[in-house]
C-alpha positions in Angstrom: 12.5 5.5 -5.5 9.2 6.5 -7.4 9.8 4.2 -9.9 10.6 1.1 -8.5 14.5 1.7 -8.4 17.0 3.1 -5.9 20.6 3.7 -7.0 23.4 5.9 -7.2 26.9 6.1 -9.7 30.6 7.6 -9.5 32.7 7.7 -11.8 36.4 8.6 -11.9 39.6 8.6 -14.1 43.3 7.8 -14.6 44.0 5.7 -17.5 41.2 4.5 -18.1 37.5 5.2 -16.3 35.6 3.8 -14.4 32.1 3.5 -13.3 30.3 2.0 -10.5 26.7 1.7 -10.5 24.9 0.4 -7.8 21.5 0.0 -5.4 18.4 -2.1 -4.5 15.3 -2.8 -7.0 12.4 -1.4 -4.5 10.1 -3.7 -6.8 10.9 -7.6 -6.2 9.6 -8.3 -9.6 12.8 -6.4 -11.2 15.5 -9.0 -12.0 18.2 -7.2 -13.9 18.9 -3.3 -14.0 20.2 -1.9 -17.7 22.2 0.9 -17.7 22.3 2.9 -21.3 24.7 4.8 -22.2 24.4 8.1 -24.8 26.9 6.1 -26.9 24.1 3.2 -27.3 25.6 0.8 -25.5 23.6 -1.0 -22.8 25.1 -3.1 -20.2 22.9 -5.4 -17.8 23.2 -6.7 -14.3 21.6 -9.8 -12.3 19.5 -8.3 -9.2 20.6 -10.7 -6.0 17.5 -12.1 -4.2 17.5 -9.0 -1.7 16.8 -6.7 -4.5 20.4 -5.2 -4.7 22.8 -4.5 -7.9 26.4 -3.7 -8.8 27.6 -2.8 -12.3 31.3 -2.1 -12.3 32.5 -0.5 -15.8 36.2 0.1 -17.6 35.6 2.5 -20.9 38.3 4.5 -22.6 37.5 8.2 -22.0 34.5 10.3 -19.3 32.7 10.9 -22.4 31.6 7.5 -22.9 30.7 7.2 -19.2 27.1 9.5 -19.9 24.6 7.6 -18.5 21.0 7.9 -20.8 18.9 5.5 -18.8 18.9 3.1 -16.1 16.1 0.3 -16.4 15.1 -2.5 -14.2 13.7 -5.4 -15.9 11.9 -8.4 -15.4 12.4 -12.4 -15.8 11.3 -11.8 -19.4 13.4 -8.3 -19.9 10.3 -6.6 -19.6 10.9 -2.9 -18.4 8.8 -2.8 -15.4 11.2 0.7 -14.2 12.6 3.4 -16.2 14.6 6.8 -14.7 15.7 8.7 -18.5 18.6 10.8 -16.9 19.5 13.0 -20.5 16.8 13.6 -22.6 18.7 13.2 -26.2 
């Protein structure tokens, strides 16, 4: 919660994987939350007007499921909040 963000993730498997990502922007300036992947990829979510988020995502195999980053922007995409969860 230091940095303007609370959240959590799972993720689990069959087929394909799934991962849910999901909390409240502490910081009512913070409009969408971007998750990063180590693949890249980035993947961005509206904040509702009580400051909570939900990211629901599909991907082929656990490996692409590492989670780099998790930002929360502003109106502008600004990054007003940034937790780097692997450092490569």
């Amino acid at each position: 919660g230091e940095n303007g963000l609370l959240y959590s993730w799972r993720s689990w498997g069959g087929e394909e994987y799934e991962l849910v990502v999901y909390g409240r922007a502490q910081d009512s300036r913070i409009r969408q939350v971007e998750v990063e992947f180590l693949t890249g990829e980035t993947r961005r979510q509206e904040v509702t007007k009580d400051g909570a988020f939900l990211l629901v995502e599909s991907r082929g195999t656990s490996d692409d499921f590492y989670v780099k980053a998790i930002r929360g922007l502003d109106q502008g995409g600004s990054i007003l909040a940034e937790d780097v969860i692997i450092k490569r």
